[in-house]
Steps between C-alpha positions, in 0.01 A plus 500: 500500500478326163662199483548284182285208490795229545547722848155522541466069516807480669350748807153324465683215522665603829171632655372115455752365689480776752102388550597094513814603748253710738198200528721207522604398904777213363697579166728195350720653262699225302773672286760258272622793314446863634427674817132648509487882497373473837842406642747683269682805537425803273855498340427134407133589391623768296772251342176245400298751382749684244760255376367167468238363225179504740629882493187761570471790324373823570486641835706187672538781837124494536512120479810491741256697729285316541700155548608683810168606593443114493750452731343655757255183529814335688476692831151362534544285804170323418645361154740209482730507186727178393745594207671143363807682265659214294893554536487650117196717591754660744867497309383505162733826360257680373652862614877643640622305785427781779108486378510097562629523840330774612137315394638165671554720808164616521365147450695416791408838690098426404539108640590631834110669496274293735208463197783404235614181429772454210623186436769408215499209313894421389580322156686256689117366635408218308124592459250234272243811415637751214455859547304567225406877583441759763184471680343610846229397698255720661338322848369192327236679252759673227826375305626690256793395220745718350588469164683717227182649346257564814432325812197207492291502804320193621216454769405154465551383856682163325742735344551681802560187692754367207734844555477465898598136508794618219610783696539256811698252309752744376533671827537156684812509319628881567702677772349735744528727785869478570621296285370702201643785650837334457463427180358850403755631689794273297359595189460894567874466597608315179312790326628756641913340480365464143444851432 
């Protein structure tokens, strides 16, 4: 298959993540304004990938293929995975009401795994720390930061430390278990009556 070289980084780009996902035990996902590819639905994959401004181009099935190939790292029983979704990560409209509640089902379908932890953080929580940008935590050797033009990957173990201790504050301030599901639940509702 030849793939154009925009498709080409975008697929080496998801066979990275695919390597960090698979030697990481404990991954700390902290997402203020999208859910990860790891925890959305293809029709809502398909929506980022083709209509918004961090559009791919080229073969964006091949790169949908292998998000869900990623996904597969969730049924590992060995792995722990904590998603913190701010509320506009999760309601932000970026796509036809039926595609927004059917993603904030599965988020509440993929908290009731044993290994998966997603908490939401409301706007109504009054929270000191700004959400600056999407970032994970791999064990306590890797963070990486998401931004606009790439991702920036830091192994200093003082860095590390700086995005654990962040990720804790903002989820000391989140719902989880079933009281997320409520709220995921109230929202996929409101999505759907919006539709």
């Amino acid at each position: 298959m030849n793939l154009e070289p925009e498709s080409s980084a975008a697929s080496g780009v998801q066979l990275e993540l695919a390597a960090l996902e698979k030697s990481a035990v404990h991954l700390r996902y902290f997402l203020p304004s999208i859910p990860t590819g790891l925890i959305q639905t293809p029709e809502y994959m398909r929506h980022v990938m083709t209509r918004t401004s961090a559009s791919a181009t080229g073969d964006v099935d091949r790169v949908i293929a292998l998000k869900l190939e990623r996904q597969a790292v969730l049924n590992d029983p060995e792995k722990r995975f904590e998603f913190l979704l701010t509320e506009s990560a999760i309601r932000w409209q970026l796509c036809e009401a039926a595609v927004m509640a059917q993603q904030i089902e599965h988020l509440v379908s993929l908290s009731r795994r044993p290994n998966v932890d997603v908490k939401v953080l409301p706007l109504s929580a009054r929270v000191s720390e700004v959400p600056f940008n999407t970032f994970t935590v791999y064990d306590t050797t890797l963070a990486t930061l998401e931004v606009f033009t790439g991702r920036v990957v830091l192994r200093e173990a003082k860095d590390v430390e700086h995005y654990s201790r962040l990720f804790e504050a903002f989820a000391g301030h989140a719902y989880t278990d079933d009281a997320a599901r409520q709220l995921l639940d109230d929202w996929a509702q409101s999505s759907s009556a919006s539709g």
